[in-house]
N, C-alpha and C positions, 0 to 999 in steps of 0.2 A: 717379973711380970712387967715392972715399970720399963724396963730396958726395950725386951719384944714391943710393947704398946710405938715406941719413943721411935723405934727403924720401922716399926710398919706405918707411922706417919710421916717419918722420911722419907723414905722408899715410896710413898705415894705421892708426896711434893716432886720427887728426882723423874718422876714417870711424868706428871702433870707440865712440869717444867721443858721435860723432853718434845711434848706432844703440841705444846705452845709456839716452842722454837719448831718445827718441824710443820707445824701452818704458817708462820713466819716465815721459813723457805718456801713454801708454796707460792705464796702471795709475791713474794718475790721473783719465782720463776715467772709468773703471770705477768709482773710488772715489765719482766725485761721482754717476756716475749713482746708486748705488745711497742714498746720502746723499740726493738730492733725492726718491726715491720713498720712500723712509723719514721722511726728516723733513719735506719740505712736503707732498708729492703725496697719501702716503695719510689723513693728520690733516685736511687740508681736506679730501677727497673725503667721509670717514666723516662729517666733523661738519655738511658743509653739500650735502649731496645726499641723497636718499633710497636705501630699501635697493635699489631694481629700480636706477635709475642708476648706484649705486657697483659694483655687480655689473657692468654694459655696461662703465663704465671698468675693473675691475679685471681684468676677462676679456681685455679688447683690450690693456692695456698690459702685462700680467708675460709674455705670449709675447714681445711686445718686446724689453724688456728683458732677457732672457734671450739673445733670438737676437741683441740689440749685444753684449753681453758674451762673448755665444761669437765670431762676428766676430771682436772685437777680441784679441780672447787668440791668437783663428788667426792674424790678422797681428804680434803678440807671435811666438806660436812659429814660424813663416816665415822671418822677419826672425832671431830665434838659431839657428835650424839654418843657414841660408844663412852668416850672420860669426859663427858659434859663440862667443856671449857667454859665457858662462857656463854652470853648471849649477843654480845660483838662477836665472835668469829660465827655464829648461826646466819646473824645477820650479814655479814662480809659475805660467806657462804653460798649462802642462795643467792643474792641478787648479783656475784659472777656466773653462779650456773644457770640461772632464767636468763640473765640478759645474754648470757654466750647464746643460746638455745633460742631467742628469738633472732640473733644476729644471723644463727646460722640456717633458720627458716625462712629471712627477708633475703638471700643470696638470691633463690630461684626467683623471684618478684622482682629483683634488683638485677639480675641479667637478662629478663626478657624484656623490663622497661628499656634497658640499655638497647639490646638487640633491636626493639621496635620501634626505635628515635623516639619514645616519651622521654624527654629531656624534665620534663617537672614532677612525674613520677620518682624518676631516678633519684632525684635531687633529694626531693623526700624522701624515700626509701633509704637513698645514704646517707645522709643527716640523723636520721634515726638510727641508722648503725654506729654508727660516729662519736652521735649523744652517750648511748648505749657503753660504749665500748671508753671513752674518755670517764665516764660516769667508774664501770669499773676497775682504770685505772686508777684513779682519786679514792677510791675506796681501801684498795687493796695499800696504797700508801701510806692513807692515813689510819687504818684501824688500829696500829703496832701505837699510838700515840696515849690511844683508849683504854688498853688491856690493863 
């Protein structure tokens, strides 16, 4: 009896431990996506496309990006309510997939100020993306420091 007790508290560490690392991957695909649209995607697009083109890319790719990161946070928080990790991945959790989910409902705000020359609309509008979106990179980095 001691033996069964002994693996099924094993076996429930070896699942818990799987389920940790496997939001650990998450948080890191997050991390890089946003890394790669940050440091390659948008320096080459500005410097070697013109203004009407980087506009087509930049319009079709941040709802993307946005609706991966919301995704991925919802199988993030799925996966901890289901083996209730913790209350740092809860917390990591949501505030990738609200702030993805506001970033990705200030888009249409944020290309008609564009389109309509409000230059300080914009500004706002994208600073609050910006905040938003560096805010959930910082998080996703440092939560692993926490667990």
């Amino acid at each position: 009896m001691l033996e069964r007790e002994f693996f099924l508290i094993l076996s429930k560490k070896i699942i818990m431990n799987l389920i940790l690392n496997f939001q650990i991957l998450i948080s890191g695909i997050i991390i890089g996506i946003i890394f790669f649209q940050t440091a390659l995607a948008a320096p080459i697009v500005f410097n070697n496309l013109n203004k009407e083109q980087s506009r087509i890319y930049i319009r079709n790719i941040f709802p993307k990006i946005f609706k991966t990161n919301m995704s991925l946070s919802l199988v993030f928080l799925v996966l901890n309510f289901i083996f209730l990790t913790n209350e740092t991945s809860t917390f990591i959790g949501s505030i990738t997939f609200i702030f993805s989910l506001i970033c990705l409902l200030l888009i249409p705000a944020t290309n008609y100020a564009t389109d309509s020359g409000d230059r300080k609309k914009f500004k706002l509008l994208h600073l609050a993306s910006v905040i938003m979106t560096v805010v959930v990179l910082i998080i996703n980095i440092l939560w692993i420091f926490f667990i």
